[in-house]
C-alpha positions as CSV (number, residue, x, y, z in Angstrom):
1,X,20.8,90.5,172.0
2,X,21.6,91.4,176.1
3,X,24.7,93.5,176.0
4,X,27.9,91.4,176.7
5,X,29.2,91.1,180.9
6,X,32.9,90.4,181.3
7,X,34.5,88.9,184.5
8,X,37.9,89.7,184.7
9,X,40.0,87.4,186.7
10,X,42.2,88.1,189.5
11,X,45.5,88.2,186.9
12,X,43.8,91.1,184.7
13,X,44.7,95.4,186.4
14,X,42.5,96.8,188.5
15,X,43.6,99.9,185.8
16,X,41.7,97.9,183.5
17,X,38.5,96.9,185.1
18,X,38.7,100.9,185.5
19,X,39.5,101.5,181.7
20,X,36.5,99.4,180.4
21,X,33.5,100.5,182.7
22,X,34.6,103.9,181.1
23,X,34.0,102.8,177.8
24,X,30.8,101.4,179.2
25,X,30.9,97.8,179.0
26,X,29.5,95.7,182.0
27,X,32.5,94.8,183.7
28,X,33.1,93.3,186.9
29,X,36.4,91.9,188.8
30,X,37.1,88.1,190.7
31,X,39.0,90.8,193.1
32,X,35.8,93.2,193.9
33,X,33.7,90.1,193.6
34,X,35.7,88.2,196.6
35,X,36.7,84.9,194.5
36,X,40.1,85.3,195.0
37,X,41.7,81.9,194.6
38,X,39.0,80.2,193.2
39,X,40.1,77.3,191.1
40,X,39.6,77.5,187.4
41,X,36.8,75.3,186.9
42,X,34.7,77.2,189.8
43,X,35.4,80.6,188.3
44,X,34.3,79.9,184.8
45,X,31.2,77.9,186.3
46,X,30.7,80.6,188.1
47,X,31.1,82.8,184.7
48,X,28.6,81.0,183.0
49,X,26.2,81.0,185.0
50,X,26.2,84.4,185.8
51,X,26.4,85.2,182.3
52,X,30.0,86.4,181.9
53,X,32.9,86.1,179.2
54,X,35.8,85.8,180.9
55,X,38.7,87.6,180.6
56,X,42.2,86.4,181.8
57,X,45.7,86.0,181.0
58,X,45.9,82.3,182.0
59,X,46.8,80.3,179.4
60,X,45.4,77.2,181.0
61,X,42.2,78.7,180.0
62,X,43.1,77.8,176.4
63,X,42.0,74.4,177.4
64,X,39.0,74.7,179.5
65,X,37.6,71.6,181.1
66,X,34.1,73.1,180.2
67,X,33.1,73.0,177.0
68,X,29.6,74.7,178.0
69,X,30.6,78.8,178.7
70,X,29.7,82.0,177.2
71,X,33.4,82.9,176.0
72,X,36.8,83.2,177.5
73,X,39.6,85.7,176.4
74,X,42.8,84.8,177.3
75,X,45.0,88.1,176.7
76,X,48.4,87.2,175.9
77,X,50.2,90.2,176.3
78,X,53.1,91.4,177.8
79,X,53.6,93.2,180.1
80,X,50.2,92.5,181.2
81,X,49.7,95.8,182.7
82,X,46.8,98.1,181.5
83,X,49.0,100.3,179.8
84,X,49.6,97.3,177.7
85,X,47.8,94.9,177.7
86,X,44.3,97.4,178.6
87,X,45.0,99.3,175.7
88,X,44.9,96.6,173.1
89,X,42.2,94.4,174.8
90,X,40.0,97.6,175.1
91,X,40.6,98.6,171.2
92,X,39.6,94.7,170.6
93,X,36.3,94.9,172.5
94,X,35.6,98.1,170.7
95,X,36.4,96.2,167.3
96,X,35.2,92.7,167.9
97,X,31.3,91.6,166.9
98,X,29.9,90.0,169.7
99,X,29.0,86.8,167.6
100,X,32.6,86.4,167.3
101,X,33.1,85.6,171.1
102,X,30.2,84.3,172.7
103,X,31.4,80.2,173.4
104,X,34.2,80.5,172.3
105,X,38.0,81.1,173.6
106,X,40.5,83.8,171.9
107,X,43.6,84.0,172.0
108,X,44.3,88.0,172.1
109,X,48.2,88.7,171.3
110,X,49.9,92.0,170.5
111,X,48.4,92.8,166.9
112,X,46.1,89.7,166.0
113,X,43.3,87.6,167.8
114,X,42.1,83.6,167.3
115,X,40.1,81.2,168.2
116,X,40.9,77.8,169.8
């Protein structure tokens, strides 16, 4: 299996994009990548077909209008700074299998994790 790529949307600290590329995941950012403003359905198209799981704290994402993607995380923490939010997503990635995300969407609160 490829190693996983996450896309962190524009919502999601720059602290955090920092935080995980230390850990070594494959990270990348909708700020460094210039697609600020994009509209949902264009970013996670754009997800998918670059081969990303997305990572956001937009709950509209519970509900994507694409059933076809590699895996969204919606991180529903707050504050939703990296001190925060960052620390528990980055303890989660460290935890989670990788069969346990791919095309699917989780919900990642304070403490627990599902699947919509």
């Amino acid at each position: 299996m490829l190693p996983l790529k996450f896309l962190l949307d524009e919502d999601v600290s720059h602290k955090t994009l920092q935080r995980l590329k230390k850990q070594g995941l494959i990270v990348e950012s909708v700020k460094t990548l210039r697609l600020l403003g994009s509209k949902n359905s264009e970013l996670l198209e754009y997800a998918t077909s670059k081969g990303f799981i997305l990572i956001t704290h937009d709950r509209d994402f519970l509900y994507p209008s694409r059933k076809d993607h590699l895996g969204i995380i919606v991180v529903m923490i707050h504050p939703a700074t990296d001190a925060h939010a960052g620390q528990i997503l980055e303890q989660f990635l460290k935890r989670i299998d990788p069969s346990k995300i791919m095309g699917k969407v989780i919900r990642l609160e304070r403490g627990f994790w599902s699947t919509q």
